[in-house]
mmCIF file of the N, C-alpha and C atoms, coordinates in Angstrom:
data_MODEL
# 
_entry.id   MODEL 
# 
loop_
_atom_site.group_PDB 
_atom_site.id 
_atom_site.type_symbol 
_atom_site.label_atom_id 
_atom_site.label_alt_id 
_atom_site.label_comp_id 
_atom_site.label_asym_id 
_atom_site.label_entity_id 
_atom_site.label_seq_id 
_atom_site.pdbx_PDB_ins_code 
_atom_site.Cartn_x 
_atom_site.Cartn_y 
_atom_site.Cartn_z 
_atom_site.occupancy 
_atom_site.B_iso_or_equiv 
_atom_site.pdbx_formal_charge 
_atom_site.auth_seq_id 
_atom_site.auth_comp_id 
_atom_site.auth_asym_id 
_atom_site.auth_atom_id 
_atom_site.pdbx_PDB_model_num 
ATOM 1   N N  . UNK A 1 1  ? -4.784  4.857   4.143   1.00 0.00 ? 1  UNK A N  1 
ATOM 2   C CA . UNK A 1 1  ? -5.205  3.569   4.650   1.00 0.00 ? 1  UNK A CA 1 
ATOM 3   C C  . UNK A 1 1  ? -4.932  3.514   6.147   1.00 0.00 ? 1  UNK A C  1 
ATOM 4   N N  . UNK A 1 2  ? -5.684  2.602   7.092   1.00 0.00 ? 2  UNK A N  1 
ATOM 5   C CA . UNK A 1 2  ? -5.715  2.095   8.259   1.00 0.00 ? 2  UNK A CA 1 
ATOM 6   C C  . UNK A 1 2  ? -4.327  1.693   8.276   1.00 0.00 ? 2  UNK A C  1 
ATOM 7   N N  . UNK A 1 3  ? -3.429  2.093   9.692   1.00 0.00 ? 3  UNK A N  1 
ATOM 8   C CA . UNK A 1 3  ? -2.357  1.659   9.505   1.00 0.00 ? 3  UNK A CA 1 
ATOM 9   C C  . UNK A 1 3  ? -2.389  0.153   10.533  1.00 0.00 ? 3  UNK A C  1 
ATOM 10  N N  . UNK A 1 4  ? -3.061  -0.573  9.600   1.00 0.00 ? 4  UNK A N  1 
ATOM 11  C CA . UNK A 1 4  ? -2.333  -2.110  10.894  1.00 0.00 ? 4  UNK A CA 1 
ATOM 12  C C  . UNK A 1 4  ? -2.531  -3.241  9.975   1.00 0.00 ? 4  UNK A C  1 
ATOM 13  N N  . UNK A 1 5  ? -2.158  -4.741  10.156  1.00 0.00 ? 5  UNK A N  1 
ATOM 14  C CA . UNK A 1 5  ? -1.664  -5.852  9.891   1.00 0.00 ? 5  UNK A CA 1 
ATOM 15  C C  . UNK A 1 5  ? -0.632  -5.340  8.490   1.00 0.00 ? 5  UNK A C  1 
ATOM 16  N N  . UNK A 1 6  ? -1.207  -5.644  7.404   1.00 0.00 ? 6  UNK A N  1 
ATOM 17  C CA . UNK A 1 6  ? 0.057   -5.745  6.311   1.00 0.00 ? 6  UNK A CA 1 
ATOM 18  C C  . UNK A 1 6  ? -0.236  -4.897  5.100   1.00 0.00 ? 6  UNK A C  1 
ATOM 19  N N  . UNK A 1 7  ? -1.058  -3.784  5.766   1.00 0.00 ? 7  UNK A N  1 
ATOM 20  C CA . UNK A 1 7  ? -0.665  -2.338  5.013   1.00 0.00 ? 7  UNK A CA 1 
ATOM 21  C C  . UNK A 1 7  ? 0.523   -1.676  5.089   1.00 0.00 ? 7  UNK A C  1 
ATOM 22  N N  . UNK A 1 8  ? 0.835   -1.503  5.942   1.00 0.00 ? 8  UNK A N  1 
ATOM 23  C CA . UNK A 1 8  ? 2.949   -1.047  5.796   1.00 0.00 ? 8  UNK A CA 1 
ATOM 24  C C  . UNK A 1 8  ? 3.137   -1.020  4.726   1.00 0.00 ? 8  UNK A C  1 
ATOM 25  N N  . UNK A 1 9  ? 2.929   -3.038  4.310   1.00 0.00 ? 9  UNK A N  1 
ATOM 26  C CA . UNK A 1 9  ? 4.206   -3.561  3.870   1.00 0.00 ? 9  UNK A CA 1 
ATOM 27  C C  . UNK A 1 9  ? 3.491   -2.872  2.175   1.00 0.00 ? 9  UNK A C  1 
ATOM 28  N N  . UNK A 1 10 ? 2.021   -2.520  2.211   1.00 0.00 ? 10 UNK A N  1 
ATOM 29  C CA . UNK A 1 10 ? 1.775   -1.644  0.604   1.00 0.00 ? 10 UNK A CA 1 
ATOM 30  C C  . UNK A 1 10 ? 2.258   -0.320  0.542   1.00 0.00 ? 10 UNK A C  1 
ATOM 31  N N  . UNK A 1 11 ? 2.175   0.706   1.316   1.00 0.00 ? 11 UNK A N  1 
ATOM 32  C CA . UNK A 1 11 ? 1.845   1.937   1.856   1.00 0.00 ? 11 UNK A CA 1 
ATOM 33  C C  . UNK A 1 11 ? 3.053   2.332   2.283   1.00 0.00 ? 11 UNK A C  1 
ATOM 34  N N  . UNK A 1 12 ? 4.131   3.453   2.016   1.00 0.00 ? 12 UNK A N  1 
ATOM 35  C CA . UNK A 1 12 ? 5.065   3.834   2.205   1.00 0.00 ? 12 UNK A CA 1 
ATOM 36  C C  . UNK A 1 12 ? 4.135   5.435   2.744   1.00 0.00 ? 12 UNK A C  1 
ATOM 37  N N  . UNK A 1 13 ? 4.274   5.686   3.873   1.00 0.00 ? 13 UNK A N  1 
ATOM 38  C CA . UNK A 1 13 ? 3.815   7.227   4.213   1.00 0.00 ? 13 UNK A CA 1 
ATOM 39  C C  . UNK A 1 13 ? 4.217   8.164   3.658   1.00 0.00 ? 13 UNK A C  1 
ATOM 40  N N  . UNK A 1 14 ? 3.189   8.902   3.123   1.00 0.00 ? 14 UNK A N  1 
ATOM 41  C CA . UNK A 1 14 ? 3.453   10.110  2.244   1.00 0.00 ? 14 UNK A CA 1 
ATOM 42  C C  . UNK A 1 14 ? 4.140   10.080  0.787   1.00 0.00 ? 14 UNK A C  1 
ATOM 43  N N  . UNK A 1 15 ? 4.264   8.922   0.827   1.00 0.00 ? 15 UNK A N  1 
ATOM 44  C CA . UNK A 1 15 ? 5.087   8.649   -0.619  1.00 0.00 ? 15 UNK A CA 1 
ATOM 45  C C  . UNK A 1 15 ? 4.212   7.683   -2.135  1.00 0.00 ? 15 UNK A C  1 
ATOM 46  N N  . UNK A 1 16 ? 3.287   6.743   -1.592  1.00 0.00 ? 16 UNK A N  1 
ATOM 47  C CA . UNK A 1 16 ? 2.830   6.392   -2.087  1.00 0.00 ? 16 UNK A CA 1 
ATOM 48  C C  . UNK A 1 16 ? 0.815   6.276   -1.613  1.00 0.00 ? 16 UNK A C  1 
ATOM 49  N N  . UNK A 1 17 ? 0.822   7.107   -0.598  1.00 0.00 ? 17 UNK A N  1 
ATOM 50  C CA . UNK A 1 17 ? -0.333  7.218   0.642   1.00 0.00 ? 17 UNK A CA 1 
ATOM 51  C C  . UNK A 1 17 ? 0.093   7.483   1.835   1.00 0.00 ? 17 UNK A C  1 
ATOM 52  N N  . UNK A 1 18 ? -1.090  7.572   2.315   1.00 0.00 ? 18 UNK A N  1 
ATOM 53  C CA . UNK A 1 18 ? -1.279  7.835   3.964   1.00 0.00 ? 18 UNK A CA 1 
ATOM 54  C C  . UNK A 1 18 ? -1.354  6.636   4.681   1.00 0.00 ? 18 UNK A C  1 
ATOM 55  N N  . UNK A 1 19 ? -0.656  5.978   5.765   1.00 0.00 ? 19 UNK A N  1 
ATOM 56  C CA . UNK A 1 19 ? -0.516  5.414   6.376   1.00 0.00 ? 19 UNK A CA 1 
ATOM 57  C C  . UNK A 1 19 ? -1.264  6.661   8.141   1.00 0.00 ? 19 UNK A C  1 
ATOM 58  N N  . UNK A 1 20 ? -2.499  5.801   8.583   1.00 0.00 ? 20 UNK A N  1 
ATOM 59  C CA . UNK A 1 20 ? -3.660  6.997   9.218   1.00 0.00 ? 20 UNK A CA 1 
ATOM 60  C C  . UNK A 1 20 ? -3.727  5.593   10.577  1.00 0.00 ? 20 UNK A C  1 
ATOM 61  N N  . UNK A 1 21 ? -3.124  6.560   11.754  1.00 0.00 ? 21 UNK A N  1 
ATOM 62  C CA . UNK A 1 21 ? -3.237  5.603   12.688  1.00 0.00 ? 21 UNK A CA 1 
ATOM 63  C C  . UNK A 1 21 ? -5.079  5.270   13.118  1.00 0.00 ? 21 UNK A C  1 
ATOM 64  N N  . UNK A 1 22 ? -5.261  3.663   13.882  1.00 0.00 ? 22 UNK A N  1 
ATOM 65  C CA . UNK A 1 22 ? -6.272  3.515   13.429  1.00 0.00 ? 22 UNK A CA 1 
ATOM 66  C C  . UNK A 1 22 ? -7.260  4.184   14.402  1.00 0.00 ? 22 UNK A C  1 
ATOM 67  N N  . UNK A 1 23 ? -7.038  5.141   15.561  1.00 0.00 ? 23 UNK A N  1 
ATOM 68  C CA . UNK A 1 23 ? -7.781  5.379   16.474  1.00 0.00 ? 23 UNK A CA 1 
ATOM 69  C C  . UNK A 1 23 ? -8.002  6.615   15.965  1.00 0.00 ? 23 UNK A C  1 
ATOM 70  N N  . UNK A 1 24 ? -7.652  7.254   14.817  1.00 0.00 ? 24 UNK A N  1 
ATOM 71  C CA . UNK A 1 24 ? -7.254  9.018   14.486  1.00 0.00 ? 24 UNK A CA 1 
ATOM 72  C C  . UNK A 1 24 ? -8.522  9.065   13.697  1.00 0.00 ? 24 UNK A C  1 
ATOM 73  N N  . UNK A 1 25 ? -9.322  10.216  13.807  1.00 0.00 ? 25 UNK A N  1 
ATOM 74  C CA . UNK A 1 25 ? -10.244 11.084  13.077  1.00 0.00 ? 25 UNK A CA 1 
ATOM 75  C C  . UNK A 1 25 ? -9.767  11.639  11.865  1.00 0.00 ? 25 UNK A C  1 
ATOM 76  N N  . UNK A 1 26 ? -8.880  11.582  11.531  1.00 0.00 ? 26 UNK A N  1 
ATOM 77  C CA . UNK A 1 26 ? -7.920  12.836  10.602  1.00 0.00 ? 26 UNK A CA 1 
ATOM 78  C C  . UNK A 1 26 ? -8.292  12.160  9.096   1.00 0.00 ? 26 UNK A C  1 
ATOM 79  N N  . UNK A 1 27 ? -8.632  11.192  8.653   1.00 0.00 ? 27 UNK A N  1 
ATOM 80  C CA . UNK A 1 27 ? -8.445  10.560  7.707   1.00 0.00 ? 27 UNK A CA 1 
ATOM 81  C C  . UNK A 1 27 ? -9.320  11.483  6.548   1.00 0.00 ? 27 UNK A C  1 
ATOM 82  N N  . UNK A 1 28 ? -10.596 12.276  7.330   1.00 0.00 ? 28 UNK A N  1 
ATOM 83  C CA . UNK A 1 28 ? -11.114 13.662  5.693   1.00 0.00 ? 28 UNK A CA 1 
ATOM 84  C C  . UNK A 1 28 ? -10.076 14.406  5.913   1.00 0.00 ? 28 UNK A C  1 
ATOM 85  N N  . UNK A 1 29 ? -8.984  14.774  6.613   1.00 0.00 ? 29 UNK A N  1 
ATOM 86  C CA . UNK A 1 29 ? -8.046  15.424  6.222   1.00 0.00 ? 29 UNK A CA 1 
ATOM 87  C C  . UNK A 1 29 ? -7.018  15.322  5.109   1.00 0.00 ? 29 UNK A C  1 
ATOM 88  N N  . UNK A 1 30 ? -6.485  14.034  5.208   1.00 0.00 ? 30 UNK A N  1 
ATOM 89  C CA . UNK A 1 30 ? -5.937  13.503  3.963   1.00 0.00 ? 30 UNK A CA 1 
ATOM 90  C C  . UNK A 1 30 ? -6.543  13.642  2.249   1.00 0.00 ? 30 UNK A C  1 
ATOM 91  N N  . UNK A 1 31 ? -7.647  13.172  2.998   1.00 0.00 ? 31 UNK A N  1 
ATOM 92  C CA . UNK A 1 31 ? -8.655  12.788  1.720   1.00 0.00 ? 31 UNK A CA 1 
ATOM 93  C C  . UNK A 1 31 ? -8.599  14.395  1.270   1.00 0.00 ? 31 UNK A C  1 
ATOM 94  N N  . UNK A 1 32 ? -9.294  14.862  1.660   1.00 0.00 ? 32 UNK A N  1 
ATOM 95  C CA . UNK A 1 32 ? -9.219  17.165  1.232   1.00 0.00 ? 32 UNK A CA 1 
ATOM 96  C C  . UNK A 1 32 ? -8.114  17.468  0.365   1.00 0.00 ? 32 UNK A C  1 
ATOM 97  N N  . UNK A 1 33 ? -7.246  17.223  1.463   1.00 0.00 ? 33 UNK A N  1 
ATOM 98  C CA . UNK A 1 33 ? -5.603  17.456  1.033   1.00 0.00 ? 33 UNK A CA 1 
ATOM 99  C C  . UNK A 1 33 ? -5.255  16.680  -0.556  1.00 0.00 ? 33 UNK A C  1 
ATOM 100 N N  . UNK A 1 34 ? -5.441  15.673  -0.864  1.00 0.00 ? 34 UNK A N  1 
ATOM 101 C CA . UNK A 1 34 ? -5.554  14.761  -1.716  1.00 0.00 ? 34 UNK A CA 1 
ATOM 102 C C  . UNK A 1 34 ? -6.646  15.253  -3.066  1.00 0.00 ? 34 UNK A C  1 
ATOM 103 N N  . UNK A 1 35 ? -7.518  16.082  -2.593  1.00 0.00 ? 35 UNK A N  1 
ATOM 104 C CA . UNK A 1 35 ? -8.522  16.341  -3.578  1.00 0.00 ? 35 UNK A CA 1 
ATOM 105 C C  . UNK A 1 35 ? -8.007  17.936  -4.316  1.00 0.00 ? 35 UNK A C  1 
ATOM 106 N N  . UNK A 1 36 ? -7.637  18.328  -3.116  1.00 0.00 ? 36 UNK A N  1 
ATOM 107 C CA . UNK A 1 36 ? -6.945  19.922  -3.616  1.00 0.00 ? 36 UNK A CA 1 
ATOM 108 C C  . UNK A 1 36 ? -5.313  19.845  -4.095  1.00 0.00 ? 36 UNK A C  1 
ATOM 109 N N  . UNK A 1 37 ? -4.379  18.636  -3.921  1.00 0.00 ? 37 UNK A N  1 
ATOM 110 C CA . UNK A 1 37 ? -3.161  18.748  -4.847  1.00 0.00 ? 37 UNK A CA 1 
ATOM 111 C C  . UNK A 1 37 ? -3.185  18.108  -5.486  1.00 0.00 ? 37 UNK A C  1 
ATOM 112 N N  . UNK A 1 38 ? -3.638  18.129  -7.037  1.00 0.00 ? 38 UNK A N  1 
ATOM 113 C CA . UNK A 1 38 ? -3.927  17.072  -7.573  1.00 0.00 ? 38 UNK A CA 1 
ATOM 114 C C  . UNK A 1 38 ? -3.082  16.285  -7.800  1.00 0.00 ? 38 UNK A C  1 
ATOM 115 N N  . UNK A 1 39 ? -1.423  17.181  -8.054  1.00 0.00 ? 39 UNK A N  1 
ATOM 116 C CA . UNK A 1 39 ? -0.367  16.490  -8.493  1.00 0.00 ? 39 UNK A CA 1 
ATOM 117 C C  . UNK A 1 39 ? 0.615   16.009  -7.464  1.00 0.00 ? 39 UNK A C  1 
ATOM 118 N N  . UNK A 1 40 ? 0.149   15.918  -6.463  1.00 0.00 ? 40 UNK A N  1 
ATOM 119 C CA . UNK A 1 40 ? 0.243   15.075  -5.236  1.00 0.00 ? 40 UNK A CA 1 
ATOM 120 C C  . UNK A 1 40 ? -0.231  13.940  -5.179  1.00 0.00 ? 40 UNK A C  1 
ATOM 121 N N  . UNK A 1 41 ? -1.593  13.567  -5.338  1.00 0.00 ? 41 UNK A N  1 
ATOM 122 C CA . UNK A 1 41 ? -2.303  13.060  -5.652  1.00 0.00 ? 41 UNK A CA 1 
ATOM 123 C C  . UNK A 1 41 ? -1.900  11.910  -7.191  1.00 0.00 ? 41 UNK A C  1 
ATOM 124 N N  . UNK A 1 42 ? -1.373  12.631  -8.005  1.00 0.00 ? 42 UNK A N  1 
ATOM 125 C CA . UNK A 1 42 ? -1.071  11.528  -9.227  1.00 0.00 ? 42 UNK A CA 1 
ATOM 126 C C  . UNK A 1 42 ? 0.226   11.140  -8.966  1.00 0.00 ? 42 UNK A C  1 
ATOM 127 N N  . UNK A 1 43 ? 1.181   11.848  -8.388  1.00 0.00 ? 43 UNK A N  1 
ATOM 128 C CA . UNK A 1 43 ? 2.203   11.468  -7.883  1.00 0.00 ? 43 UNK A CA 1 
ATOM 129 C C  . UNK A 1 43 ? 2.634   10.208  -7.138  1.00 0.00 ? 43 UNK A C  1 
ATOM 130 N N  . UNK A 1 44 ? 1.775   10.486  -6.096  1.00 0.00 ? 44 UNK A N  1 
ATOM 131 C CA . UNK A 1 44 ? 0.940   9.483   -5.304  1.00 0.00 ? 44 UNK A CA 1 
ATOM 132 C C  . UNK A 1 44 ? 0.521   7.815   -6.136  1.00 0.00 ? 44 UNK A C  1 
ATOM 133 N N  . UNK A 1 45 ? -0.116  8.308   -6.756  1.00 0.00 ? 45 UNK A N  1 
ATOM 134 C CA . UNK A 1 45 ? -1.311  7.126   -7.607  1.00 0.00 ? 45 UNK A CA 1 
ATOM 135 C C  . UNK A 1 45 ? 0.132   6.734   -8.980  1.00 0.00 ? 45 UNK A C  1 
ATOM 136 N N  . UNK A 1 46 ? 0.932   7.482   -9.087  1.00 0.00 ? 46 UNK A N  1 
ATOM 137 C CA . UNK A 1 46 ? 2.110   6.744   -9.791  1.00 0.00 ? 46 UNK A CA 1 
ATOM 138 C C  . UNK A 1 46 ? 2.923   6.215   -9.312  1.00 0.00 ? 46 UNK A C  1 
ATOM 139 N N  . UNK A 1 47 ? 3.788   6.598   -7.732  1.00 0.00 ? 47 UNK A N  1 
ATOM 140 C CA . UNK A 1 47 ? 4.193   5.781   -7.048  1.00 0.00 ? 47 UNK A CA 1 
ATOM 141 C C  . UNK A 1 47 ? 3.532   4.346   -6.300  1.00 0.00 ? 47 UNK A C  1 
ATOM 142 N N  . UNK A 1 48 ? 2.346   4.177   -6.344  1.00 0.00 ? 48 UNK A N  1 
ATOM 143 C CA . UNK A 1 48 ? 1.811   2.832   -6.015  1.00 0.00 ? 48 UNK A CA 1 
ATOM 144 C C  . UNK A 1 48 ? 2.255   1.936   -6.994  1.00 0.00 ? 48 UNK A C  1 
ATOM 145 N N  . UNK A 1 49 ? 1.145   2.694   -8.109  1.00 0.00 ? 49 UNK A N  1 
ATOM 146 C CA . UNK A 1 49 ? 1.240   1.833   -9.482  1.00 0.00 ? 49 UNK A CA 1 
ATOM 147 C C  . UNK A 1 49 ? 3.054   1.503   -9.461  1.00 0.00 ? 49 UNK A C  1 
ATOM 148 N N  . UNK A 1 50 ? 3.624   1.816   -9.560  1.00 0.00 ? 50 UNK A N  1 
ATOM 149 C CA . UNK A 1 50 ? 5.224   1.447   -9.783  1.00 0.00 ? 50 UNK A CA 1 
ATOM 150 C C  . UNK A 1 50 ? 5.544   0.099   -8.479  1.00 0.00 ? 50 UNK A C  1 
ATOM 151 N N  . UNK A 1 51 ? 4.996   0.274   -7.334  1.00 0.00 ? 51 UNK A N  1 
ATOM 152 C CA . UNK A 1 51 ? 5.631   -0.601  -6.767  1.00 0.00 ? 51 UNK A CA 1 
ATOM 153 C C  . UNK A 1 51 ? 4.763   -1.737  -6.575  1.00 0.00 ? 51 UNK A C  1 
ATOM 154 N N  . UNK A 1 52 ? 3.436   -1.909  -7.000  1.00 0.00 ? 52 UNK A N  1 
ATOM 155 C CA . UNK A 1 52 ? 2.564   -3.303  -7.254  1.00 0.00 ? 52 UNK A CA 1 
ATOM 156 C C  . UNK A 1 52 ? 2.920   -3.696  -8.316  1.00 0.00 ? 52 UNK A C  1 
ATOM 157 N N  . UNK A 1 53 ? 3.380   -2.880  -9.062  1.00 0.00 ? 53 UNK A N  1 
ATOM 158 C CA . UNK A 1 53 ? 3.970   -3.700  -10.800 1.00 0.00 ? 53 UNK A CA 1 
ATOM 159 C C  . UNK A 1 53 ? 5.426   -3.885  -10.213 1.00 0.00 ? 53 UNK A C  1 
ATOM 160 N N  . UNK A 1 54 ? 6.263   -3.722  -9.403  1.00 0.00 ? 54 UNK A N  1 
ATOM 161 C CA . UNK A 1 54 ? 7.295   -4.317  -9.322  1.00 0.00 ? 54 UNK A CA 1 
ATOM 162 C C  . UNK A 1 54 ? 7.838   -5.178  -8.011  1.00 0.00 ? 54 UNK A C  1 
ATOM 163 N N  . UNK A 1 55 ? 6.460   -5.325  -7.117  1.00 0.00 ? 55 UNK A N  1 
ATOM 164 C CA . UNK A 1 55 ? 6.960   -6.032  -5.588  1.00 0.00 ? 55 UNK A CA 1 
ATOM 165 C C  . UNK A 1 55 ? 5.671   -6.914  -6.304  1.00 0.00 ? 55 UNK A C  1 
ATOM 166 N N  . UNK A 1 56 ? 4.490   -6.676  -6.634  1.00 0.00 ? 56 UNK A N  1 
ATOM 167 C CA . UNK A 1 56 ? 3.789   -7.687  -6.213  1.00 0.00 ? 56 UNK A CA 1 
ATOM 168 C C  . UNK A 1 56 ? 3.009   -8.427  -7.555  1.00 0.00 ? 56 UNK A C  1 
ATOM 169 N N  . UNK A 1 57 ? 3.693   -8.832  -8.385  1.00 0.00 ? 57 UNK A N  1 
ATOM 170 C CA . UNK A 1 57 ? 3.570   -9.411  -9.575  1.00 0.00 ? 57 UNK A CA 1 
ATOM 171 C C  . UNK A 1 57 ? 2.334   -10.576 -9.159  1.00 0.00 ? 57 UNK A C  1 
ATOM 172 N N  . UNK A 1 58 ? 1.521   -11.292 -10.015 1.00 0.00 ? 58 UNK A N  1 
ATOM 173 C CA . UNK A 1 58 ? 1.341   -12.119 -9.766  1.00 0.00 ? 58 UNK A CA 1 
ATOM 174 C C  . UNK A 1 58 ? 2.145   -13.456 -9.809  1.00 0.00 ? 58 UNK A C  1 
ATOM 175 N N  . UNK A 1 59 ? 2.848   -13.355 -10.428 1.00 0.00 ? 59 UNK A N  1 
ATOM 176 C CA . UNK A 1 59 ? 4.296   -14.604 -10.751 1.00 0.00 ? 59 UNK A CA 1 
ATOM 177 C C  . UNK A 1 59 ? 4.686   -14.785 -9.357  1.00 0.00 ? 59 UNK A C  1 
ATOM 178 N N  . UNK A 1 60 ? 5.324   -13.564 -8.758  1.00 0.00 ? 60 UNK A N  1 
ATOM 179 C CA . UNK A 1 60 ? 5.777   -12.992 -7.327  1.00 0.00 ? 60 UNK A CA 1 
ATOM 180 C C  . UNK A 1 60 ? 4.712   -13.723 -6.382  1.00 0.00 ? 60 UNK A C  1 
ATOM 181 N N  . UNK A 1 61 ? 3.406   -13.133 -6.268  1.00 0.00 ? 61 UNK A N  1 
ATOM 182 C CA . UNK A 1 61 ? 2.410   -13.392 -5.561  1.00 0.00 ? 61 UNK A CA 1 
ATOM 183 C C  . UNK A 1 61 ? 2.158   -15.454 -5.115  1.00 0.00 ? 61 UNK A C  1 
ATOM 184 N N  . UNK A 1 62 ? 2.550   -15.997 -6.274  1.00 0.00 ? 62 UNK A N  1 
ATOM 185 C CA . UNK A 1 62 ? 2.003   -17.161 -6.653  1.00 0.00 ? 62 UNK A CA 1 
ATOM 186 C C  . UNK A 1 62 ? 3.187   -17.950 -5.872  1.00 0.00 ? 62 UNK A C  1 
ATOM 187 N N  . UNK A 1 63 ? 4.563   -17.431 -6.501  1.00 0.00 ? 63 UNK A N  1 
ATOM 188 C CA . UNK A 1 63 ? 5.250   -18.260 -6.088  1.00 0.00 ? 63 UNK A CA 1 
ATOM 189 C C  . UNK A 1 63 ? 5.400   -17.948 -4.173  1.00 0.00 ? 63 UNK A C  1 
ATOM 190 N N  . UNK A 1 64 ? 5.307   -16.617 -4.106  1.00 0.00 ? 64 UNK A N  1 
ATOM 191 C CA . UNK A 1 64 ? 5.492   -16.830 -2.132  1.00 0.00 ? 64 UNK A CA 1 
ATOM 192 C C  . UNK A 1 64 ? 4.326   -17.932 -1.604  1.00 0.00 ? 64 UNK A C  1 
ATOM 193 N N  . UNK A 1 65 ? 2.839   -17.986 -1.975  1.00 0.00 ? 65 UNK A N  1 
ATOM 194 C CA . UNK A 1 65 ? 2.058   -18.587 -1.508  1.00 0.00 ? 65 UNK A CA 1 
ATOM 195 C C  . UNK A 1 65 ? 2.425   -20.494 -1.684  1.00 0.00 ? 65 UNK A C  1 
ATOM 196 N N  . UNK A 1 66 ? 2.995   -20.845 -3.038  1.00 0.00 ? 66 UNK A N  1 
ATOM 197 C CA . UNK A 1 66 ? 3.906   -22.166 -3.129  1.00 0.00 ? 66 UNK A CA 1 
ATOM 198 C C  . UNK A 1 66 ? 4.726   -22.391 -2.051  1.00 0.00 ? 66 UNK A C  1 
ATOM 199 N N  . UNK A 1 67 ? 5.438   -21.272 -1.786  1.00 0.00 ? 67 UNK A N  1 
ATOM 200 C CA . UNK A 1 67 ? 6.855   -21.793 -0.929  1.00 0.00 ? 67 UNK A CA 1 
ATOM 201 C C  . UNK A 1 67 ? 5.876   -21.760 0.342   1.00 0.00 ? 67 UNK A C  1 
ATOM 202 N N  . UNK A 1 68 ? 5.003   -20.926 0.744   1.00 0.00 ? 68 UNK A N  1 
ATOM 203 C CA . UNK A 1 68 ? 4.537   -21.681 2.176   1.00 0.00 ? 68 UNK A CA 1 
ATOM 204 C C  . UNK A 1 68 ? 3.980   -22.898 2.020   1.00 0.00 ? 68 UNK A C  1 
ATOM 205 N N  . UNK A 1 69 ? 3.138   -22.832 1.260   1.00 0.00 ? 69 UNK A N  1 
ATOM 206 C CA . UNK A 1 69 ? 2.420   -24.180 1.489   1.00 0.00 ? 69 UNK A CA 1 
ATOM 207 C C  . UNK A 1 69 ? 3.277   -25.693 1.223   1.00 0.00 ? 69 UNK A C  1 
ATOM 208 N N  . UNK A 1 70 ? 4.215   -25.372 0.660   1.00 0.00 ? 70 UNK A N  1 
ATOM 209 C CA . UNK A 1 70 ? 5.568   -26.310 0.406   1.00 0.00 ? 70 UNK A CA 1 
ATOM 210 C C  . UNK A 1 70 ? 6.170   -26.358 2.269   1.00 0.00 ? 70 UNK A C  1 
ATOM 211 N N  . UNK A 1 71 ? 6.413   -25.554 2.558   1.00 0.00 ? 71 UNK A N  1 
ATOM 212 C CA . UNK A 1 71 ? 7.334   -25.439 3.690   1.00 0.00 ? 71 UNK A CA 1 
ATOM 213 C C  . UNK A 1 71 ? 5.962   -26.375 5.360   1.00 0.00 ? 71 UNK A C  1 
ATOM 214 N N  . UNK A 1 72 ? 4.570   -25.970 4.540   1.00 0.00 ? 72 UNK A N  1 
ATOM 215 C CA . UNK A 1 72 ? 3.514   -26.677 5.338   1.00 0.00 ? 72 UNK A CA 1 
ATOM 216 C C  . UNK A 1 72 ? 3.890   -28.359 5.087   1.00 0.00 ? 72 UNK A C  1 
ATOM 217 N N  . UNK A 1 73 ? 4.052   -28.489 3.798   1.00 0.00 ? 73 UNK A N  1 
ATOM 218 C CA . UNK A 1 73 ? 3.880   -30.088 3.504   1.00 0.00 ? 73 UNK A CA 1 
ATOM 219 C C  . UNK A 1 73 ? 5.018   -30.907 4.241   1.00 0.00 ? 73 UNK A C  1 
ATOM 220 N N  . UNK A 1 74 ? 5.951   -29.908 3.872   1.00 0.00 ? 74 UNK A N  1 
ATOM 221 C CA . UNK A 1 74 ? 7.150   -31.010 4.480   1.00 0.00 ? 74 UNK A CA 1 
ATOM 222 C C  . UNK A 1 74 ? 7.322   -30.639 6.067   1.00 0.00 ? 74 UNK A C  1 
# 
């Protein structure tokens, strides 16, 4: 992924993806690399899955968007 606004905060480099600065050409590099280890690649695609099922629940999701708009009202 493009590394800018609030991809970071999904994207751990090399651990769960590529974090690809946004002016860089390199990004079929990744992608190649990604197609030829596969178990890099699922590795990869299991470390995401693990941390959207445990940072970004929808329960999670629902209640941060409450507390701003709470913190708007008052």
């Amino acid at each position: 992924a493009i590394n800018i606004d609030g991809i970071p905060e999904l994207i751990d480099n090399d651990v769960d993806g590529y974090l690809i600065d946004p002016y860089s050409n390199n990004i079929s590099k990744y992608v190649i690399e990604l197609l030829r280890d596969k178990i890099k690649a699922k590795r990869m695609g299991i470390n995401g899955a693990r941390k959207i099922n445990a940072k970004f629940t929808l329960k999670d999701c629902c209640n941060k968007h409450l507390n701003v708009f709470s913190e708007l009202i008052e």
